[in-house]
C-alpha positions in Angstrom: -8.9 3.5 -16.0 -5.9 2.2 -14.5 -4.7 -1.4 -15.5 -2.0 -3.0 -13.4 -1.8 -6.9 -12.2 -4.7 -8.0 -13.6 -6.8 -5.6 -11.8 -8.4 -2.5 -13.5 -8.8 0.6 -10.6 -11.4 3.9 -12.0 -8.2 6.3 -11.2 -4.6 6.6 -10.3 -5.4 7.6 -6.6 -7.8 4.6 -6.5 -5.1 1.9 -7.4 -2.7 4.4 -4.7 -5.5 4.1 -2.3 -5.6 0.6 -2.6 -1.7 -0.7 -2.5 -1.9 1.2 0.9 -4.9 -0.3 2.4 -2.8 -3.3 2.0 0.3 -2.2 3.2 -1.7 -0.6 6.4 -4.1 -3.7 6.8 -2.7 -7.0 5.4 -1.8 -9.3 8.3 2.0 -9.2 8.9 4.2 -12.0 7.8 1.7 -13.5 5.7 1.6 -14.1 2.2 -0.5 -11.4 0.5 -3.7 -12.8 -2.0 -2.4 -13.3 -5.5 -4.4 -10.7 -7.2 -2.6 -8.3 -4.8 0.7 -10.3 -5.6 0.4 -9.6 -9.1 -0.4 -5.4 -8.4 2.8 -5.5 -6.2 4.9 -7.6 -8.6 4.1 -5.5 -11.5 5.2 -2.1 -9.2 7.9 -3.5 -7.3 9.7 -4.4 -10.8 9.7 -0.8 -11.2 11.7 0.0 -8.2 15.2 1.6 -9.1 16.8 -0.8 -7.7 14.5 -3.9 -7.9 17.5 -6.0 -10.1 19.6 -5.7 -6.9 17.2 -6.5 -4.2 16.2 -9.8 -6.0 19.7 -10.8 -6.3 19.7 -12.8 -9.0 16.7 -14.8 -7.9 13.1 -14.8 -9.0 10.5 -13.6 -6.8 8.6 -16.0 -4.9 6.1 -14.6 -2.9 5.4 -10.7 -1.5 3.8 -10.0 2.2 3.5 -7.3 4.3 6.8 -7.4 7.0 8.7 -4.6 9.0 11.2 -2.5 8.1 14.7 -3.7 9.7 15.8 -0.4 10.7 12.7 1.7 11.1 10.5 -1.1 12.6 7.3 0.3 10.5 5.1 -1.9 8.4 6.9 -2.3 4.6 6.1 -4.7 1.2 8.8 -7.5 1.3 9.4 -9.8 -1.7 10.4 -13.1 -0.5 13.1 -15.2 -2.7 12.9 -18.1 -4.5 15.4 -19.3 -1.2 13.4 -17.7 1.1 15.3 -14.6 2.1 13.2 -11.3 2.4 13.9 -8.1 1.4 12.0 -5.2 2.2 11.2 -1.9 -0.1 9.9 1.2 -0.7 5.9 1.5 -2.5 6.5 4.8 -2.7 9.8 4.2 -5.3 8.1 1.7 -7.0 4.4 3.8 -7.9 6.4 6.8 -8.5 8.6 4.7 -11.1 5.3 3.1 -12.6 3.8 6.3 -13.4 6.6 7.8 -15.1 6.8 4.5 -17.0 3.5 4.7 -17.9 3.7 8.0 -18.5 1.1 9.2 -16.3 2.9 12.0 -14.3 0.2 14.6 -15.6 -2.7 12.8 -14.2 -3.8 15.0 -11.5 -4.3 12.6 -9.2 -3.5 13.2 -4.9 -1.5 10.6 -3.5 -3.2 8.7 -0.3 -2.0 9.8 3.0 -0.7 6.8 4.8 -0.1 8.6 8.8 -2.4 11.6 9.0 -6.2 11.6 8.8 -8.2 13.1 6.8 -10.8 15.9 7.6 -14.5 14.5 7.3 -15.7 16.1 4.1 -19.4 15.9 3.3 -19.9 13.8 -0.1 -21.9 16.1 -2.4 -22.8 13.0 -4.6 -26.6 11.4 -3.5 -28.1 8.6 -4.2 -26.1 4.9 -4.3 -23.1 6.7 -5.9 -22.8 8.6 -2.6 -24.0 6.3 -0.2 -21.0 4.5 -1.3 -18.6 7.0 -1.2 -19.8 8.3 2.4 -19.6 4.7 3.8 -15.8 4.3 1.7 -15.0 7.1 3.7 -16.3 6.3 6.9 -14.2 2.7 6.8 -11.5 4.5 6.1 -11.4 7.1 9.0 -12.5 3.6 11.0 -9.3 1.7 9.8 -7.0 5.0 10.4 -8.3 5.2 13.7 -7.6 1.9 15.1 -4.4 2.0 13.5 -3.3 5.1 15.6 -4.9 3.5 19.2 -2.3 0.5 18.1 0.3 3.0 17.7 -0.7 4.4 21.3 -1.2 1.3 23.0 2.7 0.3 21.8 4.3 3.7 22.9 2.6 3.3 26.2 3.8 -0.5 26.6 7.0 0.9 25.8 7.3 4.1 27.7 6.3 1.6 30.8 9.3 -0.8 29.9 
């Protein structure tokens, strides 16, 4: 069992799983719910250079935003004055776990661009009704993030 912000995920690749579900489907520019606040928080503090990026400020809110340079969809803490400042997830779990000292937990990080191959569950019953239908949301939500992707590039490439 994982424990992080007040939330308790079965696995490592569960709690990945589910900071990226946020990151990929969390409205942008809103504030994010507190529970996932509180997940964030507690891995953002990780970050190498979190000490820096809050510049001397506490951390009022987090949400999801886009990246200045790269345009994509990034975590952003937002100051106790209201500047934002964007950063990596990836920094801050890989931090956490070697804080926690969970580096040998075999666990398969979540992949945030490509999609997954649709693999039969071999579990039956509730157990694997669940995971099927887990699995089939996911592979939903990856889908409709990529026609987004499309329909952009096309409004672009028209421009």
């Amino acid at each position: 069992m994982i424990e992080i912000g007040e939330r308790t995920f079965p696995s490592l690749a569960d709690m990945r799983q589910h900071v990226f579900d946020i990151l990929n489907n969390a409205p942008v520019d809103e504030p994010l719910e507190e529970t996932d606040t509180k997940v964030l928080q507690e891995l953002f503090l990780c970050h190498p250079e979190a000490e820096e990026k809050m510049e001397g400020q506490q951390i009022q809110d987090m949400k999801v935003g886009k990246h200045p340079q790269a345009g994509a969809r990034a975590f952003c803490i937002i100051r106790d004055d209201g500047t934002e400042e964007t950063f990596s997830i990836k920094k801050c779990i890989s931090a956490w776990v070697r804080e926690k000292g969970l580096e040998n937990v075999a666990q398969k990080k979540p992949k945030t661009q490509q999609t997954p191959s649709p693999q039969p569950t071999q579990q039956t019953g509730a157990p694997g009704i669940l995971n099927e239908l887990q699995r089939v949301i996911t592979l939903y939500n990856q889908l409709g993030k990529e026609i987004e992707q499309l329909k952009r590039s096309l409004v672009d490439a028209s421009k």
